[in-house]
C-alpha positions as CSV (number, residue, x, y, z in Angstrom):
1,X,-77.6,118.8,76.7
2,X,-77.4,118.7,72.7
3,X,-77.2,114.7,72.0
4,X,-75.3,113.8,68.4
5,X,-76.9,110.5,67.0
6,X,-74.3,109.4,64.5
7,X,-76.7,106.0,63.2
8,X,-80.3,106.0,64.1
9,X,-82.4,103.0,64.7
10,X,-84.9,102.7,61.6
11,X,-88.3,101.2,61.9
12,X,-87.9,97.3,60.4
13,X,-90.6,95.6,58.2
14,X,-92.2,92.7,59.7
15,X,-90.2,89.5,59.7
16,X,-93.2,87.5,60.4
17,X,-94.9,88.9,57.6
18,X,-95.7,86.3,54.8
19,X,-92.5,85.1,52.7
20,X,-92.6,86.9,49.3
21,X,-89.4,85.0,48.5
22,X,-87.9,82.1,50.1
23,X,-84.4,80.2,48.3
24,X,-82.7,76.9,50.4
25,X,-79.5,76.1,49.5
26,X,-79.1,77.9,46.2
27,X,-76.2,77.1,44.1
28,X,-74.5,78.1,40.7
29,X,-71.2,77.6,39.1
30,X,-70.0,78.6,35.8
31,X,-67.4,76.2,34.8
32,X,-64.6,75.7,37.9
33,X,-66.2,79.0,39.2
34,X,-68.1,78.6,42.0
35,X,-70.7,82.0,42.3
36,X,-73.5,80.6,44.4
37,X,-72.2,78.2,47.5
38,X,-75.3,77.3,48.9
39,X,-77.5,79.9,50.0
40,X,-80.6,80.7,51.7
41,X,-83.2,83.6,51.8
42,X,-86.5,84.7,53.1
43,X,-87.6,88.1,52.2
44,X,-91.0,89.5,53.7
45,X,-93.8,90.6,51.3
46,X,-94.0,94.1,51.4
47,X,-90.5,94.7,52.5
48,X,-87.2,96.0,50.9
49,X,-84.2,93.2,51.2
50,X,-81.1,94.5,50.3
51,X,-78.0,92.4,49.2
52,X,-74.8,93.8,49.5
53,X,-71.3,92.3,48.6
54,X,-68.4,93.2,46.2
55,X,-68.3,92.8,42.7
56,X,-68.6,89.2,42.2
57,X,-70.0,88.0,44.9
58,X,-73.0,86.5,43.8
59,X,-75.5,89.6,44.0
60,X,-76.5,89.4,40.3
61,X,-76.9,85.9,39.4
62,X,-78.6,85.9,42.6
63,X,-81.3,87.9,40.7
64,X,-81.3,86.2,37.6
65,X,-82.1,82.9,38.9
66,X,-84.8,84.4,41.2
67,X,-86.6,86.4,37.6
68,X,-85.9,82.9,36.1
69,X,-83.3,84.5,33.8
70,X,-80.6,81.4,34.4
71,X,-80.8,78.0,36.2
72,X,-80.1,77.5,39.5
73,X,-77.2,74.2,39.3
74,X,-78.9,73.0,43.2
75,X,-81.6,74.4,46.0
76,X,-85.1,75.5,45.3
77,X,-86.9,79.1,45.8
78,X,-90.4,80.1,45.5
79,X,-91.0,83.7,44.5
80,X,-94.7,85.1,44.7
81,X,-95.6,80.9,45.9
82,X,-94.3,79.8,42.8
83,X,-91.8,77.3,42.4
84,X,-88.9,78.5,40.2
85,X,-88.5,74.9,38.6
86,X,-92.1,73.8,38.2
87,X,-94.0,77.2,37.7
88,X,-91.5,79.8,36.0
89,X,-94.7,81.3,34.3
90,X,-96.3,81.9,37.1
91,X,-93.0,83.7,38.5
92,X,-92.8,85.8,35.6
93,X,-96.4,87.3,36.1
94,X,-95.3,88.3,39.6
95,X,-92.2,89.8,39.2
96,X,-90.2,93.0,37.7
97,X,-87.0,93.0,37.0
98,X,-84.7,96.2,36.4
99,X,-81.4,95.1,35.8
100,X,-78.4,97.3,36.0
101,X,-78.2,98.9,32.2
102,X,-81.0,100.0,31.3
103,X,-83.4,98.6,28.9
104,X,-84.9,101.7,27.7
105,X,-85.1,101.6,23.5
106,X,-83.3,105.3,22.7
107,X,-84.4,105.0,19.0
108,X,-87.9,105.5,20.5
109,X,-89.9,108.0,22.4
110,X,-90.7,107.4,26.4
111,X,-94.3,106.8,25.9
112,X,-93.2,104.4,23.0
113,X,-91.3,102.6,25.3
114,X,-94.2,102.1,27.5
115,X,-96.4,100.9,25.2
116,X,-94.5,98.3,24.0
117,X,-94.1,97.2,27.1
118,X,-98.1,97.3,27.3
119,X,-98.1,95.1,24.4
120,X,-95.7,92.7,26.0
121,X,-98.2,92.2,28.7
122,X,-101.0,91.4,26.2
123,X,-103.0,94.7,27.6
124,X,-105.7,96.2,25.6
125,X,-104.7,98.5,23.1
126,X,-107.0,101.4,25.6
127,X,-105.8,99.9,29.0
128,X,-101.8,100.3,27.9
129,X,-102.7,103.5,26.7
130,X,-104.2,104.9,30.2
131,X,-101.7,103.1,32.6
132,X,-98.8,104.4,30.0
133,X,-100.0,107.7,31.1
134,X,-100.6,107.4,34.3
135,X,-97.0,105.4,34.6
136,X,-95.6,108.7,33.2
137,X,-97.2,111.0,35.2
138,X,-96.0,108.9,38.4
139,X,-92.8,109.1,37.4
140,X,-92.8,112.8,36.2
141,X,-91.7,112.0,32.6
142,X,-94.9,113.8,30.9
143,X,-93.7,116.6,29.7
144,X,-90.7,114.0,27.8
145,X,-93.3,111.7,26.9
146,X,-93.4,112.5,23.2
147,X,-89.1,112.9,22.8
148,X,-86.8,110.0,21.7
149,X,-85.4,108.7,24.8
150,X,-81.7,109.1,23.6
151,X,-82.3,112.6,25.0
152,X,-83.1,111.4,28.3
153,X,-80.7,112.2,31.7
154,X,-79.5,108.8,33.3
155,X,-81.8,109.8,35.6
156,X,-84.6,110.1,33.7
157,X,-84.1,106.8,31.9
158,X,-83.6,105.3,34.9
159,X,-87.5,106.8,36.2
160,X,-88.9,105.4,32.5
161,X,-87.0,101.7,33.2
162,X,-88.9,101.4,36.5
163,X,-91.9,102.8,34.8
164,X,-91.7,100.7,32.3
165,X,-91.6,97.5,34.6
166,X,-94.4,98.5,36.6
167,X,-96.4,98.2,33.4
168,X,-97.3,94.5,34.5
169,X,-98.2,95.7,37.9
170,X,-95.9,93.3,39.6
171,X,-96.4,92.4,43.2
172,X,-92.6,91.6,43.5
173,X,-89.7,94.0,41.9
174,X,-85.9,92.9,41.2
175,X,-84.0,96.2,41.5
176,X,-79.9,95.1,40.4
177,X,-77.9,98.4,41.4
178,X,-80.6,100.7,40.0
179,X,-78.8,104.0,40.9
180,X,-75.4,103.1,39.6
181,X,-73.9,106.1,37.5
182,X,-76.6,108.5,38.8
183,X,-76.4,111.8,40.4
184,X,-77.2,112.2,44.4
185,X,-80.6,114.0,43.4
186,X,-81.3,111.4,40.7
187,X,-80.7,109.0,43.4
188,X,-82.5,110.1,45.9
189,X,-85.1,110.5,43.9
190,X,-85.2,106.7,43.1
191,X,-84.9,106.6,46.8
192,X,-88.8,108.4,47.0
193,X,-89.8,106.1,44.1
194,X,-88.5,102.3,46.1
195,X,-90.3,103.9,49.2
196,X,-93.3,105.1,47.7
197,X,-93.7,101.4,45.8
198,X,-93.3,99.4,49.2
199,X,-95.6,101.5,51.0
200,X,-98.4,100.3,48.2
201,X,-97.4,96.5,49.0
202,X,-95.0,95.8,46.2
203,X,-92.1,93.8,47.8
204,X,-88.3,94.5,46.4
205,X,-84.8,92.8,46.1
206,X,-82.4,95.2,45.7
207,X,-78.5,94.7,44.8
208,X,-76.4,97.7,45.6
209,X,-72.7,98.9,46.4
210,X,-73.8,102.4,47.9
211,X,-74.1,101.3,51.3
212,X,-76.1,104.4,52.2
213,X,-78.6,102.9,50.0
214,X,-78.9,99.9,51.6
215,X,-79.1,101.6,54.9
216,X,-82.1,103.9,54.1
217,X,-84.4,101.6,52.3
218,X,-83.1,98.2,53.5
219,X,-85.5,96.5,56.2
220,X,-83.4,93.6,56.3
221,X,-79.6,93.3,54.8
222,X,-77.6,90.1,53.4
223,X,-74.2,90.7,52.9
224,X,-73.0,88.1,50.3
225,X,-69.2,87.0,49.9
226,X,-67.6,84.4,47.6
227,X,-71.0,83.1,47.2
228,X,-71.9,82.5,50.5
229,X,-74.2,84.7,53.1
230,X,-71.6,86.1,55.3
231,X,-74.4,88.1,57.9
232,X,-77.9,89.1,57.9
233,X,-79.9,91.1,59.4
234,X,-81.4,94.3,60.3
235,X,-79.1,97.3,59.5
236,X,-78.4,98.1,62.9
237,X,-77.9,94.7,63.7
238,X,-75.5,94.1,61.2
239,X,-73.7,97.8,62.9
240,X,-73.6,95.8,66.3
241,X,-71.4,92.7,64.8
242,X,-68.7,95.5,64.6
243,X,-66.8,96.6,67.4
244,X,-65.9,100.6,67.6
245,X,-69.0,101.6,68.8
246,X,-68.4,104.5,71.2
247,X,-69.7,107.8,73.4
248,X,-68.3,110.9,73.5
249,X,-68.9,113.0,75.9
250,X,-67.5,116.9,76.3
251,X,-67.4,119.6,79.0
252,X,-67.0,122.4,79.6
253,X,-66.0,122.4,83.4
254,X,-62.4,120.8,83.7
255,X,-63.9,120.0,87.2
256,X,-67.1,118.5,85.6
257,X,-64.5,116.7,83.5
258,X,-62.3,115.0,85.9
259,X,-65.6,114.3,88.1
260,X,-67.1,112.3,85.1
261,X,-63.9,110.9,84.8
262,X,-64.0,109.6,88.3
263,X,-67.8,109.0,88.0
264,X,-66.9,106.6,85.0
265,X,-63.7,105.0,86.4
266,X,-62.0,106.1,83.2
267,X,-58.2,106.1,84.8
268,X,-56.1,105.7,82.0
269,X,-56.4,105.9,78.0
270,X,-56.2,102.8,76.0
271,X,-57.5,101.4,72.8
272,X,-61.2,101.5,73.9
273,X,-61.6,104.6,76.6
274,X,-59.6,108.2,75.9
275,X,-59.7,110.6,78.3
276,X,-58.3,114.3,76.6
277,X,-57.6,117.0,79.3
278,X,-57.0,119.2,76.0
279,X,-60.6,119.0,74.6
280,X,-62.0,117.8,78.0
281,X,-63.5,114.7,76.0
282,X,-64.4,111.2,77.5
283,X,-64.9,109.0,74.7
284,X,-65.7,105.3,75.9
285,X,-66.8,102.0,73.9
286,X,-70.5,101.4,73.6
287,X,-72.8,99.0,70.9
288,X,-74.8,102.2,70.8
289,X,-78.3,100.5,72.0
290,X,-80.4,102.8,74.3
291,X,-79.9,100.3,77.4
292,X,-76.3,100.8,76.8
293,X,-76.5,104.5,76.5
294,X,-78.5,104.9,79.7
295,X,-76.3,103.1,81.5
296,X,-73.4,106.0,81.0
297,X,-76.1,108.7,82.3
298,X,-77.4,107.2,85.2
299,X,-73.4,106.7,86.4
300,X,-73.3,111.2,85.5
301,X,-76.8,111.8,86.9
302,X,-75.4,109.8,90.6
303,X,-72.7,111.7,90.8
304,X,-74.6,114.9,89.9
305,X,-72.5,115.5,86.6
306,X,-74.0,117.4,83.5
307,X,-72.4,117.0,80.4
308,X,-72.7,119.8,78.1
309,X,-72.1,117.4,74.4
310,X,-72.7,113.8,74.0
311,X,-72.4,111.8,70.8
312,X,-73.0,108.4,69.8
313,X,-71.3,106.9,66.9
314,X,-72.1,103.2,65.5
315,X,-69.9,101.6,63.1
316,X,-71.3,101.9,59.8
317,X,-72.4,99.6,56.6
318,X,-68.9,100.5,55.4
319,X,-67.4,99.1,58.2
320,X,-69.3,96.2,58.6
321,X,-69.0,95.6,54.9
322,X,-64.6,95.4,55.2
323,X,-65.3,93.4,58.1
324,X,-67.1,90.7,57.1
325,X,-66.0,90.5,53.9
326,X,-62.1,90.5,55.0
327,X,-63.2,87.6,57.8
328,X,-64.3,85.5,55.1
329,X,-61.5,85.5,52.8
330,X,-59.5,84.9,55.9
């Protein structure tokens, strides 16, 4: 029997894992506007942490008070064990920040770019030289090394902006909407790039309104309205708050069907279970989770009942995304 996963489970970093970041109670207004109501984090070292809201929610000057850009108005956070009000220096040394425009220079080349950003770092003259190269070579931007990089794709200076911020070898990386404005290769090639870095150690915050983005990198999500956390959690965790989780099953044998039917006690057709003699479909609610699932075959395998199609769907990010965000305002 063909099974149709809709939403797989994804393998979650380890929440017990030392805090990279931690915040308590973070606030920020500017002027009457309240952007940060109080909020509070713990992101994993060596993880991804994703934050997802709409535009204003908080997701940005959530990141520029964590890179010590602006000043948190109440709470405290450490990033890398550094306190953001005692020991912004030592924050700074830690971190990466790519924000959402780029801050590639066009006026000069890629590997110009890199070097001054080598210089910024106080390197040796021959060590921002050799990790320059190597930076570009990582990020596939050799053979462009020498060209101004006004000529660059938006996907190219989009690989030379992270390169650039790996420069300081950064054990923690602030990535605000990264792929906005790019292509789906360009973005999935950022994709390779945010995996490959985690799987070396480096820790990352990313901001993002391309919920699929979240959902492949994200070990852990926050979604953020009106300045407040509205839900957090694992991205299948966050799928489960959601109702409109079902299985769908599909005969061939109207027999088979009405059997399953019978097998299932699925009587009548409502809001949650539809029978179709049309299609010869059973489609009844479900949170998706494998206990769940087996549950609905070991009623067909009793009554001796094969099923020739069965698909799971989960709500997804999208969903959960309107619904929390459209429970909060209410």
């Amino acid at each position: 029997m063909p099974i149709s996963v809709m939403s797989m489970p994804r393998k979650s970093g380890d929440p017990q894992a030392p805090a990279a970041v931690t915040a308590v109670g973070l606030r920020k207004s500017y002027g009457d506007k309240v952007v940060l109501d109080g909020i509070d984090l713990r992101i994993p070292a060596g993880s991804v942490f994703a934050l997802l809201g709409p535009n204003g929610a908080g997701k940005t000057t959530t990141v520029k008070i964590l890179s010590t850009l602006v000043t948190a108005d109440g709470g405290h956070a450490q990033v890398a064990g550094h306190d953001l009000a005692t020991a912004p220096h030592g924050v700074r040394a830690a971190i990466g920040v790519t924000g959402q425009f780029s801050a590639v220079d066009g006026l000069i080349t890629g590997e110009e770019n890199m070097l001054l950003m080598a210089d910024l770092h106080h390197l040796p003259r021959s060590a921002g030289r050799r990790i320059a190269a190597e930076l570009l070579e990582r990020f596939d931007l050799t053979d462009v090394a020498e060209k101004p990089a006004s000529t660059y794709s938006g996907g190219m200076k989009r690989r030379l902006d992270i390169a650039m911020t790996l420069v300081g070898n950064p054990r923690i990386i602030f990535l605000d909407e990264p792929t906005t404005g790019l292509d789906p290769r360009s973005r999935h090639t950022m994709w390779r790039i945010i995996r490959e870095l985690v799987t070396a150690g480096v820790t990352v915050l990313l901001t993002t309104q391309y919920l699929e983005e979240a959902d492949q990198l994200a070990d852990r999500i926050a979604v953020l309205h009106h300045g407040r956390i509205a839900a957090e959690g694992t991205a299948d965790e966050l799928k489960r708050l959601i109702p409109g989780g079902h299985v769908r099953l599909r005969f061939a044998d109207p027999v088979a069907h009405q059997h399953a039917a019978t097998a299932l006690a699925i009587t009548t057709t409502g809001d949650d279970v539809t029978r179709d003699d049309e299609t010869l479909t059973l489609t009844l609610p479900s949170d998706g989770t494998q206990r769940d699932l087996r549950a609905v075959l070991d009623r067909l395998d009793t009554a001796g009942i094969h099923a020739d199609e069965l698909t799971v769907h989960t709500p997804d990010l999208d969903d959960v995304l309107l619904a929390l965000t459209q429970e909060t305002a209410r």
